[in-house]
N, C-alpha and C positions, 0 to 999 in steps of 0.2 A: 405436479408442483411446477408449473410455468411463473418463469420468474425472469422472462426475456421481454425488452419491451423496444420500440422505437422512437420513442418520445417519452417524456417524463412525465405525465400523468399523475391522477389520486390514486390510482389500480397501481400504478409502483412506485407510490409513496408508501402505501398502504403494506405491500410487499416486503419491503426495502425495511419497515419497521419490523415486521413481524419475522421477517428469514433472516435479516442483517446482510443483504447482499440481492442485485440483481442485474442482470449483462443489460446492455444501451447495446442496439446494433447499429452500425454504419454512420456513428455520430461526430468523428475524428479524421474522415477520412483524405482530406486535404489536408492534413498535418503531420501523412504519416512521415513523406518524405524530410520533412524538415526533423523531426523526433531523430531519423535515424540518422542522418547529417549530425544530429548533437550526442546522440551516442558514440559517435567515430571518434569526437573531438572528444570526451570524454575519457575513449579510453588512452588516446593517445596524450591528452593533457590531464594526468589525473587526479583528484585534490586530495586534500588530507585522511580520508574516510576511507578514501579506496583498499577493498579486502579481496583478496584471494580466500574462494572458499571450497577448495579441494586442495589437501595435502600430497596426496600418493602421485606420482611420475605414472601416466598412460592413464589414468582415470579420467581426463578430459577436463576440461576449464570453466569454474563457476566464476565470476566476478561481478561486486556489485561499488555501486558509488553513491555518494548521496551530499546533499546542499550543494548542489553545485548550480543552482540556476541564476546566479546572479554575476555568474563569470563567463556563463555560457550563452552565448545569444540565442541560440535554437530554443532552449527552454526557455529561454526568459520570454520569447515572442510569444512559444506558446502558452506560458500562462497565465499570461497577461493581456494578450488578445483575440486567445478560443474561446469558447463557449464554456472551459469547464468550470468555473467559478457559477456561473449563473447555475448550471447544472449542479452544482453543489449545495446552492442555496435552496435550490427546486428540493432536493431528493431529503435534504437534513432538517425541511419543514422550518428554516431558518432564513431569518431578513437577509442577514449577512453572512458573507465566505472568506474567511480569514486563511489566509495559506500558509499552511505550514511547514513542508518541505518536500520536494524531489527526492527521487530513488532510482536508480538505472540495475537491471537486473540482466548479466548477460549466462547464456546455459551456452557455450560453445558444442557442435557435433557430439555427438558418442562419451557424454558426458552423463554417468551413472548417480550422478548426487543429486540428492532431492533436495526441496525447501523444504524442511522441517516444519510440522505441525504449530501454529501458532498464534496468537494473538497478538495485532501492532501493540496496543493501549500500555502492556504492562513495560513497554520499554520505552515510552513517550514521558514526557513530563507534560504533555498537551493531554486537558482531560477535559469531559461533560459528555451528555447525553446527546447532542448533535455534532457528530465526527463521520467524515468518509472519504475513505482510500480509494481512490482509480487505478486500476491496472489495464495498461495499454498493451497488446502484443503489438511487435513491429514487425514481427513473421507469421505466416499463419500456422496454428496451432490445432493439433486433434486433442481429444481427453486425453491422450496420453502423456503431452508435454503442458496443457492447459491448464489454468491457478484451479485451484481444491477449495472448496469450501464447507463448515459443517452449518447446514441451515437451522436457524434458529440461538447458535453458542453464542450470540450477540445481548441474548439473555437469561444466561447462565450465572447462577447466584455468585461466582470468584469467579478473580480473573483469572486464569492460566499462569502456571507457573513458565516465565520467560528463558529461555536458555542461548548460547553459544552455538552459534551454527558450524564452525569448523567442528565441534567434540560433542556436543551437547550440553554441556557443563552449565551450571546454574548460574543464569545471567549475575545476580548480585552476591554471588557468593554462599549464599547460605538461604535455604527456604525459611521461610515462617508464615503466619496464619493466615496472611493475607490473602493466599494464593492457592489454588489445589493444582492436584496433579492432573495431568489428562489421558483421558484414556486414551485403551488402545483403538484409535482412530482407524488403523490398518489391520485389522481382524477382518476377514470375511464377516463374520457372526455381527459387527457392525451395526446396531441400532439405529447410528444415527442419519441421518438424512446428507449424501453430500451435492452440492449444489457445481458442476461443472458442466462448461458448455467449450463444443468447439468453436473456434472465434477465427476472423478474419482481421487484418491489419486495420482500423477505423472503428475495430470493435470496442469496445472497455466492460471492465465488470468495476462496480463501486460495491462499494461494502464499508460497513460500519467498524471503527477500530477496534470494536470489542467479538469482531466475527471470526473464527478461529479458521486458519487456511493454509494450507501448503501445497507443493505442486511436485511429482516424480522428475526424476532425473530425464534429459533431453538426448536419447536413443537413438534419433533421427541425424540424417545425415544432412543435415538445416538450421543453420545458429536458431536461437530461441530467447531474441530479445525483446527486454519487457520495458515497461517506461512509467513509474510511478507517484502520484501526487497527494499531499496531505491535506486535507484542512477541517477548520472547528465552525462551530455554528455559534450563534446569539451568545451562548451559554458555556464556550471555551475556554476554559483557563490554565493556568500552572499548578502542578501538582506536584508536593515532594514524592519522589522514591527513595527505595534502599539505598542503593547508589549512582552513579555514574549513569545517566542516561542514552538513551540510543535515538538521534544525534543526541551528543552531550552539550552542544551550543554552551561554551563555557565562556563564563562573566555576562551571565542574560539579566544577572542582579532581581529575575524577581521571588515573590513570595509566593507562599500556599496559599493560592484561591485567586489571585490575580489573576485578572484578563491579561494575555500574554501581548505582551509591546508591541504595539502596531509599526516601532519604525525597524525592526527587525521580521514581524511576522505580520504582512499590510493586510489589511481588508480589500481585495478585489472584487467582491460585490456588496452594495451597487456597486457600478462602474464609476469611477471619478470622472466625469468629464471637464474639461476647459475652453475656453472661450476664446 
């Protein structure tokens, strides 16, 4: 199951449908330096979202951020004039790449907390059938600190039930039918297929919002920061949930099944050009 490629091809479009995920090698690599320039500033200027996600004193330091690229000029260059928009329209089989949001993911040293097993989709109010996450490492990563994937969970008849990363606790408060539970993903005995590669800084894995992933605690004595981007295809809209969304972008004023506001979430491919 090769699901590594270096250009974006029909072989991993093709891929990319059927697994929900496949690694781009060496596609970012002029832009690590600036990524991790915007992570410093990040943490040091941090916005409203910002979460501590390890409770216990010597357990080591998870911390992540998110919407922050329109305050931040490191992200903003980058997403505005990388590649990964085009790259996003290539792989989502979609005219256009509407961006949805930033996510800054940091694992400090000797830090035993994992990402929880998950799927983006059920905590977005951003939905359709052409959606893809990038995760950037900004250090280099073995399978042991590297994102987790389950190949294939991107077409899995429910979505995953969503939960609280500090506890586990059920994202909207209370399950219902929408949503099932997930296995136990961490069984040896394990069925299911999981898709991880070692990666180099320039590296990214894209995947599908409906692709179910998580990644072990960061053991190594090596920060393990990651750099995360959103966006919806042709066919991307607003979707009610239960509750309280993750971003919650509160006062975005739209409805169920609207195309999400371009002057809040732009379309960056095509490229706009001017004269």
């Amino acid at each position: 199951m090769n699901a590594t490629f270096s250009t974006i091809n029909d072989d991993a479009c093709e891929t990319y449908a059927e697994l929900g995920a496949v690694c781009l090698r060496d596609v970012f690599t002029d832009w690590v330096g600036l990524l991790r320039a915007g992570v410093e500033r990040n943490h040091d200027e941090p916005g409203p979202y910002f979460s501590e996600n390890v409770v216990g004193e010597g357990d080591g330091r998870f911390w992540d951020d998110y919407c922050n690229w329109q305050r931040i000029p490191e992200f903003h260059r980058f997403i505005t004039e990388s590649n990964a928009a085009q790259y996003a329209a290539q792989i989502m089989r979609s005219k256009t790449a509407q961006f949805f949001h930033d996510h800054v993911l940091v694992k400090e040293p000797n830090t035993p907390k994992p990402t929880p097993w998950h799927q983006d989709a059920p905590y977005y109010f951003a939905d359709g059938t052409q959606t893809v996450s990038f995760w950037l490492p900004l250090d280099v990563v073995s399978k042991a600190e590297t994102l987790r994937l389950v190949a294939g969970s991107n077409r899995w008849p429910k979505p995953v039930l969503p939960v609280k990363w500090l506890d586990d606790a059920d994202f909207y408060g209370e399950q219902n039918d929408q949503y099932m539970t997930l296995p136990d993903l961490d069984d040896d005995h394990c069925e299911e297929s999981i898709l991880e590669w070692e990666m180099q800084p320039g590296d990214a894995v894209l995947f599908d919002f409906r692709t179910v992933h998580g990644a072990r605690g960061n053991l190594q004595d090596n920060r393990r920061r990651a750099f995360s981007i959103r966006w919806v295809g042709d066919d991307g809209h607003y979707t009610e949930r239960p509750g309280r969304t993750s971003p919650p972008y509160p006062g975005h004023d739209m409805i169920d099944g609207q195309k999400l506001r371009e002057d809040w979430f732009p379309v960056l491919w095509p490229r706009v050009t001017t004269n």
